[in-house]
N, C-alpha and C positions, 0 to 999 in steps of 0.2 A: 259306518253306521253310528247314530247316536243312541247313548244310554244311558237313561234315564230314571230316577226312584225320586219322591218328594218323603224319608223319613230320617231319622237321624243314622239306623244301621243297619240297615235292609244291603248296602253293598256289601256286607261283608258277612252276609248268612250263605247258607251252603246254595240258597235257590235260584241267590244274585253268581254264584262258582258257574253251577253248572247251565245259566241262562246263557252266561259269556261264553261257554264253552261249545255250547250249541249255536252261537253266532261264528266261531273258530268254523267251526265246520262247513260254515257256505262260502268258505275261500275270503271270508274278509280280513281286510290287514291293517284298517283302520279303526278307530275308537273316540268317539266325542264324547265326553263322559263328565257329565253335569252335575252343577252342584249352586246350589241356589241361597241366598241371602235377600233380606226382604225390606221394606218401607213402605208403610205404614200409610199414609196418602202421594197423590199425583205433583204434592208441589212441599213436602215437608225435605229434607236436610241429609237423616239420620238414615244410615244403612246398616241392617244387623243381622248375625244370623237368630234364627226362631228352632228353641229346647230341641222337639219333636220333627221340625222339617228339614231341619239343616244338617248335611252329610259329616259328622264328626271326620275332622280329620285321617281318627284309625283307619274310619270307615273307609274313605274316599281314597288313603293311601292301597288298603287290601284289595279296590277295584282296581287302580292302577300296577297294581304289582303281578295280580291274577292275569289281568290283560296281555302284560308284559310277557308273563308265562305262558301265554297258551300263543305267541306270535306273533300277535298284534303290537300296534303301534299308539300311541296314545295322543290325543286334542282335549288340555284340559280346558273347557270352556263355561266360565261361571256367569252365571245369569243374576237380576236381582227379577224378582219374585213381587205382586202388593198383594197386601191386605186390604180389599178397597170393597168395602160392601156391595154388594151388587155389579161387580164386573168384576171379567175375567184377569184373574190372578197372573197369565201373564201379557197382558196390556203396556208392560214396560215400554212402551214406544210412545203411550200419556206424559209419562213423566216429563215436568217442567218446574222443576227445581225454584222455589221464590225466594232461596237465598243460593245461588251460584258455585259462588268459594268456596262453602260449606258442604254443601253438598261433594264435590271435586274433592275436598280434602275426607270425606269419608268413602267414595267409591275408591280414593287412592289407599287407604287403608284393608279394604275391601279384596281388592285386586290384587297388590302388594302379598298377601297373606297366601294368595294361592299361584302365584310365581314364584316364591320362594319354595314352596310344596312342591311345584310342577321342576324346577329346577334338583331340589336335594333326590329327585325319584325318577330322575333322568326322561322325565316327559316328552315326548318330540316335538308338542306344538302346542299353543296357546294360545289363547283367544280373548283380547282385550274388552271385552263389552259385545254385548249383543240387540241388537235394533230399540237401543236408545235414542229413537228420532227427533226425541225433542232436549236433550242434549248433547247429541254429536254436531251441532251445527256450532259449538265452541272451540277450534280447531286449535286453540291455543295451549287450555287446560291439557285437551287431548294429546299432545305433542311432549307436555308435561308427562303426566302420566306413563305415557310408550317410553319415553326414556328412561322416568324408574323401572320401569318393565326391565328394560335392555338390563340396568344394572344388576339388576336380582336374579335374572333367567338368559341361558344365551341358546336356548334353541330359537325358533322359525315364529312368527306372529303374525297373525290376522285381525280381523274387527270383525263379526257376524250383522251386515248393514240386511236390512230388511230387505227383498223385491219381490210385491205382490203384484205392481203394474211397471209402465216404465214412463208414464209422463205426468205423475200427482203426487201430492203429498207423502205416498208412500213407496216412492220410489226413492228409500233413503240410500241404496246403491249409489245414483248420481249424486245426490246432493252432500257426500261426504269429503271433504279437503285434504285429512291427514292419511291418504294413499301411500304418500309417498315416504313416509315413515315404517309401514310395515312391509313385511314380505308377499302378502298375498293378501288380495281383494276376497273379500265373505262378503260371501249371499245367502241369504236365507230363502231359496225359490216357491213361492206360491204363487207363480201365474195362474187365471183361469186360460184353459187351452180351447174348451167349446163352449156352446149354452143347451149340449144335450143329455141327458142325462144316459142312454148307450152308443155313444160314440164308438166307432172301427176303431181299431189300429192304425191304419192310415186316417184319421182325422186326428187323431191326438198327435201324431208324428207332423201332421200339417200344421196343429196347432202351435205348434214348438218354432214355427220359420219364423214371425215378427219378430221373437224373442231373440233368439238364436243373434239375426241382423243387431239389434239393438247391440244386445251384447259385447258382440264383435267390434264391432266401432268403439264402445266404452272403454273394453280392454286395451284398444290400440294407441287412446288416448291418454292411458294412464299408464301402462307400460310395465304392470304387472301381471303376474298371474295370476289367477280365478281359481278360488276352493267355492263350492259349492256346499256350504256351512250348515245347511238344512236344505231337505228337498221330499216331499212325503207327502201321501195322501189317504186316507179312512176309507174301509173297505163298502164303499155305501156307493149304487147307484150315482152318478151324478157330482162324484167327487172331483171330478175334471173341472169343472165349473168355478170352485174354488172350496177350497177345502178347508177354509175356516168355518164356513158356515154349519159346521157338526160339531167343533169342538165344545160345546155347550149339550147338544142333546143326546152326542153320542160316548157321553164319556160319561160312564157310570157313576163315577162318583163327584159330578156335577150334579146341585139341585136341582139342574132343569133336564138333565134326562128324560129320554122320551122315546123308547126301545120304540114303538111303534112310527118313528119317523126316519131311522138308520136302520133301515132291513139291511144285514150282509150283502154283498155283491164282491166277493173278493174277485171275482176275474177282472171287476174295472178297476181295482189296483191294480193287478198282476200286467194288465197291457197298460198303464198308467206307468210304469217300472220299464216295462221293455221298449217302450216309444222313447222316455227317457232313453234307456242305454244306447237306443237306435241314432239318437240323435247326436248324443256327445260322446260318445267311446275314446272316439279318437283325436278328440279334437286338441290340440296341440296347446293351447294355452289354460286348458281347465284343468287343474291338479290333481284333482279328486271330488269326490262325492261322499257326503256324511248323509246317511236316508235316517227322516224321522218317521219313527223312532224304533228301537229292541227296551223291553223292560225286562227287569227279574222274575223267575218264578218264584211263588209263595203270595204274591200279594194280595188282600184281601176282595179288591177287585178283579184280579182275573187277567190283569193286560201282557202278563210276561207270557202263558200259555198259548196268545196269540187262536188261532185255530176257524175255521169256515164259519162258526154262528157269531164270532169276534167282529163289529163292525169297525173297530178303534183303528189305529195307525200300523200298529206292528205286521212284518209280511211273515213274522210266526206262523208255522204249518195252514200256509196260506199258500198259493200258488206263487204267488210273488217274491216268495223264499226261494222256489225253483225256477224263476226267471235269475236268481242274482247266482243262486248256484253254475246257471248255465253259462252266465254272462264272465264270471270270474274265475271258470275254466280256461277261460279262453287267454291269448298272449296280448299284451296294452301295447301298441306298435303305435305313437302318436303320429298326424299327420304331419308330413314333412321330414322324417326322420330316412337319412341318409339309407339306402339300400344295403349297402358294408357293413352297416350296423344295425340289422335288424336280427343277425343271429345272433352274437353279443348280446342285445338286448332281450331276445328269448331266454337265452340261454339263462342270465340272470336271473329272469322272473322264476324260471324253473329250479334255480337254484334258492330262490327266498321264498316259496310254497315246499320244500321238502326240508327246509331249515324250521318252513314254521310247525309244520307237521312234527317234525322229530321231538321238535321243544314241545309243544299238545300231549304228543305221548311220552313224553319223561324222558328221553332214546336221549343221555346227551355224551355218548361216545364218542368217540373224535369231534364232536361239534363243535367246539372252541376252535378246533382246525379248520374246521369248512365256514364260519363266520368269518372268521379272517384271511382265507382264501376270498371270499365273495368279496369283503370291503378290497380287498386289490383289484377285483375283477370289476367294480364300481369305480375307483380311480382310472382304473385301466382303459375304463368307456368313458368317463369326462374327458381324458386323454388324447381321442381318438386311435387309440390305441385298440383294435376294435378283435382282432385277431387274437393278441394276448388276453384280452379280457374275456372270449370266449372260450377259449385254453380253459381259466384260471374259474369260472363260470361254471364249466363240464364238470370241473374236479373237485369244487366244493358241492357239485348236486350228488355226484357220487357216494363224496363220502357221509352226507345227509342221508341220501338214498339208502345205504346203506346200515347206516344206524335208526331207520326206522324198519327195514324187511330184515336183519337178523333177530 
């Protein structure tokens, strides 16, 4: 899931604690957790954080370390932000730099600053730029950059590439070069699936085939893995169609709000989530899924509360909270995955949902025992070692088990 605030210390008040902790509880084990810096026009240099918007460090450290604490796993992925009169603030995909170098050498500054943050706070994963369309097409700069990355941070890296369609300009998934420098291909997904506004379940799960093929070919030819870096829709009628078309009117504290054009419809999320899960669960080369978005509670607009008259993004006490809850009960058995090793592989996940639970409820009894049980039981399965890892799997969920029912 990604998580989201636009102020300087909203992550680290008690209503950004216990928003994280109520995303703890629909079984998520992931965390994209945003933090923004800004410029000023579409073609100026200078990239900076702003007093009031920009996540202070303390800030942005206390979400990661909360997250860390209740289970979760962390993707720190910073965005830059414009201040551009009369368009959307984030439009970062405009940006076209009129001095080149200059620019490069301030995004490196930029980046630089929160890989060493993500690295000293044991982060798991990083996110080099996000649907910069009209400067990822610089593959060299970029290359630059990823390897100070490497220097300063040695967990896992992506790029968050845009894909709203797959054969125009905004299909910056294809048209990216420096693939082969990170660990995993980011997608930002906003296909439209229909042109109805109550589509079934089966039409949005139909809607997913073009894609889906595309995809596949893409991945095959690039020969990495697929995070799914954004993927989310607004709880409005007709969000299938494409679901930027609200972020203007249905976001409160946009000037062009226009409550009379986003009536609620949380159920076309909630089967907008589940045609998703229907489609990719198991698909073997997709990593994971970050859904936008979860926000804090307290805000002055209202979006961490989430709830049925909410038409915005979050699947907060929304039906679509109980679509992920349902979905994340269940055992991740990718396709393809050897038969010897699908109890092994259960057994683990059962072991890192009652690790994450013990750690959520404070329980951390033997659990320095049963984490380092589970990393053998993780060796043990890269191994093919599938029997011992299942052993070794059992007995760190016990003793988690354990230390959460005494």
């Amino acid at each position: 899931m990604t998580y989201i605030w636009y102020s300087r210390d909203t992550y680290s008040t008690s209503g950004s604690d216990q928003s994280l902790r109520a995303l703890a509880e629909t079984g998520t084990n992931w965390v994209s957790l945003i933090v923004m810096w800004y410029q000023g026009s579409y073609t100026e240099s200078k990239i900076l954080p702003r007093q009031n918007e920009t996540a202070t460090d303390e800030s942005l450290i206390h979400a990661i370390r909360t997250t860390h604490n209740l289970g979760m796993k962390v993707m720190l992925k910073p965005h830059i932000d414009l201040n551009v009169q009369g368009q959307m603030r984030s439009d970062r995909g405009s940006i076209r730099a009129s001095d080149v170098t200059a620019w490069f050498q301030s995004y490196r500054t930029f980046i630089l600053h929160y890989a060493q943050l993500a690295q000293s706070e044991q982060v798991e994963q990083f996110c080099v730029g996000t649907e910069l369309m009209g400067m990822s097409m610089y593959t060299q700069y970029w290359y630059g950059i990823i390897d100070a990355v490497r220097r300063s941070y040695n967990g896992t890296l992506t790029y968050a590439s845009l894909a709203t369609t797959t054969n125009d300009k905004w299909s910056e998934w294809k048209q990216v070069q420096f693939w082969d420098r990170l660990d995993y291909v980011g997608m930002d997904v906003y296909f439209p699936l229909t042109n109805k506004t109550d589509p079934t379940k089966a039409e949005l799960t139909k809607g997913w085939s073009p894609y889906v093929t595309e995809i596949e070919a893409f991945q095959q030819s690039v020969k990495k893995p697929i995070v799914f870096t954004e993927i989310g829709w607004v709880s409005v009628a007709g969000a299938n169609t494409g679901t930027w078309k609200w972020d203007h009117v249905c976001n409160p504290s946009d000037s062009q709000y226009d409550p009379s054009k986003c009536k609620p419809d949380p159920q076309e999320q909630a089967n907008l989530y589940e045609a998703a899960l229907q489609v990719f669960w198991n698909r073997s080369w997709l990593q994971g899924i970050f859904w936008w978005t979860w926000y804090p509670y307290g805000t002055k607009v209202g979006y961490g509360e989430g709830g049925l008259n909410d038409s915005y993004y979050s699947p907060h006490n929304k039906p679509a909270e109980q679509v992920l809850q349902s979905w994340y009960a269940q055992p991740f058995i990718p396709q393809g995955t050897q038969p010897k090793a699908v109890a092994a592989l259960v057994a683990i996940q059962r072991a890192e949902n009652a690790t994450a639970t013990a750690t959520r409820q404070d329980r951390t009894r033997n659990l320095s025992q049963a984490r380092d049980m589970l990393s053998q039981a993780v060796v043990a399965y890269n191994r093919a070692e599938f029997a011992h890892s299942e052993e070794l799997a059992k007995n760190a969920w016990k003793i988690a088990d354990s230390a959460v029912n005494k």
